[in-house]
C-alpha positions as MATLAB code, in Angstrom:
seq = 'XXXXXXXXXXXXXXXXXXXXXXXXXXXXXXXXXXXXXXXXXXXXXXXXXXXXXXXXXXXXXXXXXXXXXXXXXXXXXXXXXXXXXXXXXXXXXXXXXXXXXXXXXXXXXXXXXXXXXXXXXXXXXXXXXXXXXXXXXXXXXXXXXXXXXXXXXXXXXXXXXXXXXXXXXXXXXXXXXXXXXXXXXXXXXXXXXXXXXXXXXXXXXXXXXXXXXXXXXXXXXXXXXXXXXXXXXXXXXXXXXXXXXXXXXXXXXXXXXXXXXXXXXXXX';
ca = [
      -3.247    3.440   -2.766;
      -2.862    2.417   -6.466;
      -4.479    3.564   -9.125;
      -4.932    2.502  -12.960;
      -1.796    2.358  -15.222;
      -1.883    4.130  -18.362;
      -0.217    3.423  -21.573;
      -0.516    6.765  -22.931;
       0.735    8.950  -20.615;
       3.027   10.178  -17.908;
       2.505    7.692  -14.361;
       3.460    9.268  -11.146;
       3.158    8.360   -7.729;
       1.942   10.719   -4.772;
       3.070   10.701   -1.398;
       1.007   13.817    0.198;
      -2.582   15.265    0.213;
      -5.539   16.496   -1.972;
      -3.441   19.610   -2.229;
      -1.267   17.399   -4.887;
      -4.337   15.074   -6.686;
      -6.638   17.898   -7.058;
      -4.736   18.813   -9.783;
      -4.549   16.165  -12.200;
      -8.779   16.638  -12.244;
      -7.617   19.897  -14.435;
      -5.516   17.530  -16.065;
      -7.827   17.833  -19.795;
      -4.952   16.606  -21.852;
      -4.425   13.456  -20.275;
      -0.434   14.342  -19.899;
      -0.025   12.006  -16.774;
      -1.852    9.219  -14.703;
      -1.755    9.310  -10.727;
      -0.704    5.653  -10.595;
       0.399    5.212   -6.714;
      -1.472    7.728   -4.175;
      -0.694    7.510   -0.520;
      -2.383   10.280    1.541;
      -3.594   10.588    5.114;
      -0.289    9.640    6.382;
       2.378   10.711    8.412;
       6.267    9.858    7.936;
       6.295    8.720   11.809;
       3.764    6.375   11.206;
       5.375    4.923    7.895;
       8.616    4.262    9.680;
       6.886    2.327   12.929;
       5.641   -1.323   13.181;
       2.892   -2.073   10.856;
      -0.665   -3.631   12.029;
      -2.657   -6.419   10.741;
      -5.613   -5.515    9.295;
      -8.067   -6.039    6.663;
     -10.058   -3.918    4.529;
     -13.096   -5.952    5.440;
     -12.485   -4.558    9.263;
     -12.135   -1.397    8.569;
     -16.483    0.131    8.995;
     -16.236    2.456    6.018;
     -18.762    2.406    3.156;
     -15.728    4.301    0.808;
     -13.346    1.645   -0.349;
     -11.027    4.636   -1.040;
     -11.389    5.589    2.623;
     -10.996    2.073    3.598;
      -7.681    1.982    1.795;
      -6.220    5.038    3.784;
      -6.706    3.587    6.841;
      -5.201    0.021    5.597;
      -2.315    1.775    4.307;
      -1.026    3.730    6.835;
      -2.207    0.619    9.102;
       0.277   -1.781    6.955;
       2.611    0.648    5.868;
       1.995   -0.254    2.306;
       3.872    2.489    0.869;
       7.061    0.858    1.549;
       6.089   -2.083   -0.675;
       4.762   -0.375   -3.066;
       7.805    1.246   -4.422;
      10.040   -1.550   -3.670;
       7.875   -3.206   -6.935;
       7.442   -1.170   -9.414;
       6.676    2.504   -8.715;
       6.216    5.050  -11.515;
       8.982    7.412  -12.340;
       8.072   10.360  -10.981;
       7.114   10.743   -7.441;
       5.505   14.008   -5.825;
       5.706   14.975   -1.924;
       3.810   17.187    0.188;
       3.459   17.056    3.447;
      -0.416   19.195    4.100;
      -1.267   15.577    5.712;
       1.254   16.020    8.655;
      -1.141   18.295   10.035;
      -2.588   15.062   11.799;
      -1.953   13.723   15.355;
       0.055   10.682   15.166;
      -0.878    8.039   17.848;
       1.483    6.022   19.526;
       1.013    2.665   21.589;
       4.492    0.771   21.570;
       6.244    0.282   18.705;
       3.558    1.368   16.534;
       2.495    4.883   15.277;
      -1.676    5.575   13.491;
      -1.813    8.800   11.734;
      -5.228    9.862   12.745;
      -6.632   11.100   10.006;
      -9.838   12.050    8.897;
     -10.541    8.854    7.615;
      -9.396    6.657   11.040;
     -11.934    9.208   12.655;
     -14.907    8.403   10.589;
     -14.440    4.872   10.836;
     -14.590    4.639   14.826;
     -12.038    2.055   15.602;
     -10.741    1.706   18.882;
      -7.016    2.235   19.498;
      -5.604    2.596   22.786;
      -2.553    5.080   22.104;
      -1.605    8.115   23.076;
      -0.453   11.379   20.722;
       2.668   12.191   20.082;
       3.474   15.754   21.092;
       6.379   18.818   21.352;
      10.089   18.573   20.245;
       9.527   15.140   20.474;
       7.309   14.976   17.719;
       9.548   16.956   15.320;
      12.630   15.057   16.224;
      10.994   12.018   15.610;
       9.612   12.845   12.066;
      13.206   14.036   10.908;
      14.365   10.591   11.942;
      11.873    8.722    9.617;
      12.502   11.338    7.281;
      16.008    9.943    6.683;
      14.827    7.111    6.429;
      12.231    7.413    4.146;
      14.819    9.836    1.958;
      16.551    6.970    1.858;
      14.263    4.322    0.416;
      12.988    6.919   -2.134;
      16.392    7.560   -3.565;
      16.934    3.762   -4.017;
      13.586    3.483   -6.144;
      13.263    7.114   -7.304;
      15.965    9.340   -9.696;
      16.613   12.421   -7.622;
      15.842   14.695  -10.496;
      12.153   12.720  -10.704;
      11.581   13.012   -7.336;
       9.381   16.860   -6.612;
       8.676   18.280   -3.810;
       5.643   20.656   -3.675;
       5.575   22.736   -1.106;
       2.250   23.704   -0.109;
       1.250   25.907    2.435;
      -1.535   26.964    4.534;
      -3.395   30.104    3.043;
      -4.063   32.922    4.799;
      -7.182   34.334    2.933;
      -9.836   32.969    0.701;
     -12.189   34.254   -2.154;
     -15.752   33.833   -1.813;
     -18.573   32.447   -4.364;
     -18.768   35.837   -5.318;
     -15.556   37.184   -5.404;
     -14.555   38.583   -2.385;
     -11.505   38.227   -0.592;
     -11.528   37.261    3.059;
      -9.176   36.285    5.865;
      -9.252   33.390    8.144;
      -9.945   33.152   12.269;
      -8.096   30.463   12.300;
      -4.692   31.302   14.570;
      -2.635   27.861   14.186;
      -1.957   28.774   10.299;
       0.961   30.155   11.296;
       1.984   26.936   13.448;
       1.238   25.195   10.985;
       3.128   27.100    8.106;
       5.848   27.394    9.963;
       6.318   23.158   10.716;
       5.566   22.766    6.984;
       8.849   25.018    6.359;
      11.099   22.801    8.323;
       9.988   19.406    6.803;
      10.509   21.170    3.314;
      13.536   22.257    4.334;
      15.015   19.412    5.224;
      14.490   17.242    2.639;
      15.708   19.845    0.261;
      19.507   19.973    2.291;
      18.840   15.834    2.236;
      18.272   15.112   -1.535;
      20.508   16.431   -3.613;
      18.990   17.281   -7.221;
      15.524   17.021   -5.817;
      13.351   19.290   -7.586;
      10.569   21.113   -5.705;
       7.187   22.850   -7.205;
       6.674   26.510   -4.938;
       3.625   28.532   -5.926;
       3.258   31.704   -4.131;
      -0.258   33.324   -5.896;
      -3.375   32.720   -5.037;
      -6.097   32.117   -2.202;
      -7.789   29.307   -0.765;
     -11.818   29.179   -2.048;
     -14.838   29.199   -0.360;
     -16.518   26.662   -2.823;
     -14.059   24.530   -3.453;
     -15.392   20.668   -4.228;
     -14.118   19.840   -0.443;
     -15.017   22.751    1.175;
     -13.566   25.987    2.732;
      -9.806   24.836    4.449;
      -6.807   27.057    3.942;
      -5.307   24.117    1.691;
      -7.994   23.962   -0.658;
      -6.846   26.645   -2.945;
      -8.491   28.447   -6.012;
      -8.336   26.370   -9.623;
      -5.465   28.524  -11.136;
      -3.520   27.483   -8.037;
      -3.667   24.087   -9.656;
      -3.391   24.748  -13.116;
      -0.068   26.471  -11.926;
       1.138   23.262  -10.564;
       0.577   21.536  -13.675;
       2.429   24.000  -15.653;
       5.454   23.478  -13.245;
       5.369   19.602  -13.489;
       5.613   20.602  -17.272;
       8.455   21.998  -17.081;
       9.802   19.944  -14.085;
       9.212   16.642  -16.310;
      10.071   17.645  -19.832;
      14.120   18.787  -17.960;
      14.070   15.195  -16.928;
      13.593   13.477  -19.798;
      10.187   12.118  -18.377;
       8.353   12.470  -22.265;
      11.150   11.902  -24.205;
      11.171    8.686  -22.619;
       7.952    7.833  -23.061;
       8.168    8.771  -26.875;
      10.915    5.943  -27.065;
       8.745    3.765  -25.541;
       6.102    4.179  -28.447;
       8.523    4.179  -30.965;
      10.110    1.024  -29.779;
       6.903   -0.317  -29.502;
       5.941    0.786  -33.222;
       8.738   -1.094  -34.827;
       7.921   -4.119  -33.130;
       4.271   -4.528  -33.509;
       3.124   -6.686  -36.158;
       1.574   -4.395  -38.112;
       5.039   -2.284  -38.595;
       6.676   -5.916  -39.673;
       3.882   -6.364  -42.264;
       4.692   -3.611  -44.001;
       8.543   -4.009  -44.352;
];
């Protein structure tokens, strides 16, 4: 899912979740634009046959929702940043929380967004060991395609977690029913922990503070956290960018681009 391009600022590509974009809407400074954002998906799926499909068939009113579906359906990603991806990608992995669907050689991560659309698909969920074994398979195999497009140091891992508890609209802190956080905290580990031993250099965003919130924009879940959880991450990918040389880079781009505009020739 592509974005716009900005001249002004940082671009960055996201493979992962809401738990990721939601922060660039804090963002105020402009400092970066989300130029490649593939969510919804699941590793197993990336790394099986793609499907034919266009966004026409897919019986969604949201042509953002529309594009979920078609990429993990075409397995888009993989083009993507064999073009020309931005410099910096970010990972999370919230979105394997989703049942991946199976029928032959090819895998549907079924997301919220294949849900609400209704199509039919004949496959059966992938479940178990089998499941995990699988995804560090692809794994490898997508660790290797990003380090091909993708300067280890550039490439940042946020690991993002399930929350436990949440504040309330008016302040009050309160735990979830929900017994699978811990399931689902404790899969989250292992992916993170195995790209970390798999990219060397890779640099990785961990934020340990705050809740989940009751009124966030897309409702309670224990991965939609409270706004200085996000403000946090942007302070991180501060600091995570300016060690790589991300601005300095883009300062030599304007400065290049200063002394050859015609306006800087005029007045030599």
């Amino acid at each position: 899912m592509r974005g716009m391009r900005g001249d002004k600022n940082i671009d960055v590509d996201i493979w992962g979740s809401c738990v990721t974009r939601d922060a660039f809407a804090f963002d105020k400074a402009a400092e970066y634009n989300v130029r490649g954002y593939f969510t919804g998906l699941s590793l197993i799926s990336l790394y099986s046959e793609p499907t034919e499909i266009s966004l026409n068939d897919i019986p969604l009113t949201s042509d953002f929702q529309k594009r979920v579906i078609y990429d993990d359906f075409t397995k888009s990603f993989k083009k993507y940043i064999g073009e020309k991806p931005s410099p910096f990608l970010i990972i999370d992995f919230i979105d394997e929380r989703f049942a991946v669907l199976r029928k032959g050689n090819c895998c549907i991560t079924e997301s919220n967004e294949f849900r609400q659309s209704g199509l039919a698909v004949k496959a059966e969920p992938i479940k178990g060991p089998e499941r995990m074994k699988l995804w560090k398979e692809r794994a490898l195999l997508f660790i290797e395609e990003i380090t091909s497009c993708y300067a280890s140091k550039k490439i940042i891992l946020h690991k993002a977690f399930w929350r436990e508890r949440y504040a309330t609209g008016n302040g009050e802190e309160k735990s979830f029913d929900e017994s699978y956080i811990n399931d689902n905290n404790k899969r989250l580990t292992e992916y993170y922990r195995f790209i970390e031993e798999n990219i060397p250099g890779i640099k990785t965003i961990v934020i340990n503070d705050f809740n989940a919130l009751e009124t966030h924009k897309w409702g309670l879940a224990p991965f939609h956290y409270q706004d200085a959880y996000y403000l946090e991450l942007l302070e991180q990918l501060r600091v995570l960018v300016r060690s790589s040389g991300g601005f300095a880079v883009k300062i030599a781009e304007y400065v290049s681009r200063w002394r050859n505009s015609p306006c800087r020739r005029r007045e030599q």
